[in-house]
C-alpha positions in Angstrom: -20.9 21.3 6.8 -19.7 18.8 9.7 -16.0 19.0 11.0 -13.6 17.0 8.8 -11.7 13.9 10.9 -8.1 14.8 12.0 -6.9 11.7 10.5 -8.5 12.7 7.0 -6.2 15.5 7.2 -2.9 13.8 8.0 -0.5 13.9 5.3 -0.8 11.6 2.7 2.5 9.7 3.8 1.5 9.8 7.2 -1.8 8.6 6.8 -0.2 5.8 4.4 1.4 4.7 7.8 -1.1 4.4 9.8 -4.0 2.7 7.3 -1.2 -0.2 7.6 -0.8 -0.3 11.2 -4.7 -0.2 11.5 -4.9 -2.9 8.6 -2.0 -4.8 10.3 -3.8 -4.6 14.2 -7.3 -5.9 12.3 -8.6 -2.0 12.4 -8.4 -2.4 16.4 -5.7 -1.4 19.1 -6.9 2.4 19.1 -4.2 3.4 22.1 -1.2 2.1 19.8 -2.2 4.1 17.2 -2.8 7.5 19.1 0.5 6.8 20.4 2.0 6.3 17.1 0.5 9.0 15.4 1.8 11.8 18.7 5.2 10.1 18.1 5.3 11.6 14.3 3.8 14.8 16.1 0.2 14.4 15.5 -2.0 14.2 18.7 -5.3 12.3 17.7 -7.6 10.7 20.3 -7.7 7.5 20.0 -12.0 7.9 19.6 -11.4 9.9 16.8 -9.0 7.1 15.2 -12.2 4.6 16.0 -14.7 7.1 14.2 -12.1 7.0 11.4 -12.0 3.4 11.1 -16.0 3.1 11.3 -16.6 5.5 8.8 -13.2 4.7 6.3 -12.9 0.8 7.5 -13.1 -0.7 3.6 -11.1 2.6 2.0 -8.3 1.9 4.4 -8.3 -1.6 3.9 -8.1 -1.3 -0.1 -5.7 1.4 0.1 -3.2 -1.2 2.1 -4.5 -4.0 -0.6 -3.5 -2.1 -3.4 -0.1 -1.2 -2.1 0.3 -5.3 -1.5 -1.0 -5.6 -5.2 1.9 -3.5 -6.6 4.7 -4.5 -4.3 3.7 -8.0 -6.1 3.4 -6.7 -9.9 6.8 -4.9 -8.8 8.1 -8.8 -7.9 6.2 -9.9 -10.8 7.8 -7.3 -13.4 11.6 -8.0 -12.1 11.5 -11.7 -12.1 10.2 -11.9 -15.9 13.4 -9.4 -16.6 15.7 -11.4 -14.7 14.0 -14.7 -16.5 14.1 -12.6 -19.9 18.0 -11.8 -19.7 18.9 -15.4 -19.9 17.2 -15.1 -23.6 18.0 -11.8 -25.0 22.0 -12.1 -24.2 22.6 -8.5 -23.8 20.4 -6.9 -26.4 17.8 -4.5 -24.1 14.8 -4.4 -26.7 14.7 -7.9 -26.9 15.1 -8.0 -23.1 11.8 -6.0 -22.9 10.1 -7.6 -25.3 10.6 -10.8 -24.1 9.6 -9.5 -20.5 6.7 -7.9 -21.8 5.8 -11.3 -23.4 6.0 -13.4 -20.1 4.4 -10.5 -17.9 1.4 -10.6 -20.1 1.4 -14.2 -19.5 1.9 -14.1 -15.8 -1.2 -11.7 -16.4 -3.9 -14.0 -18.8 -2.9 -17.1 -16.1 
């Protein structure tokens, strides 16, 4: 069984951190990213990071795309509460009923 990559064994959070920076440097700049990572206290070459990308390029790209894609719905979500609470004049279930009524709009369009 061949050796697992150090960065496939970072901690989740960690790892989180640097799939952006990769995604944000255009899965390049190899250096900043060893430097980064032995800032948080993990030494990694910067060859292995490059293995990493070549073999994980598209997972850490989607993984960045879908955190985009919520940070969105989450904008999404609270605007058609904030737009909702102009309707339902204090009463919360028809505050979330009329939310759920726009999001799923928001959604179809």
């Amino acid at each position: 069984m061949p050796k697992r990559n150090a960065c496939s064994i970072l901690p989740k959070d960690i790892r989180l951190q640097l799939h952006q920076s990769l995604v944000d440097s255009n899965l390049g700049d190899f250096e900043y990213h060893s430097d980064l990572l032995k800032s948080l206290g993990h030494s990694i070459s910067k060859s292995t990071i490059h293995r990493y990308c070549q073999k994980h390029g598209d997972e850490i790209r989607s993984s960045v795309l879908l955190s985009d894609h919520d940070k969105f719905m989450y904008d999404i979500r609270m605007r058609c509460l904030e737009v909702s609470s102009g309707f339902a004049e204090g009463d919360f279930d028809q505050l979330f009923k009329k939310a759920d009524v726009m999001l799923n709009w928001v959604k179809l369009a």
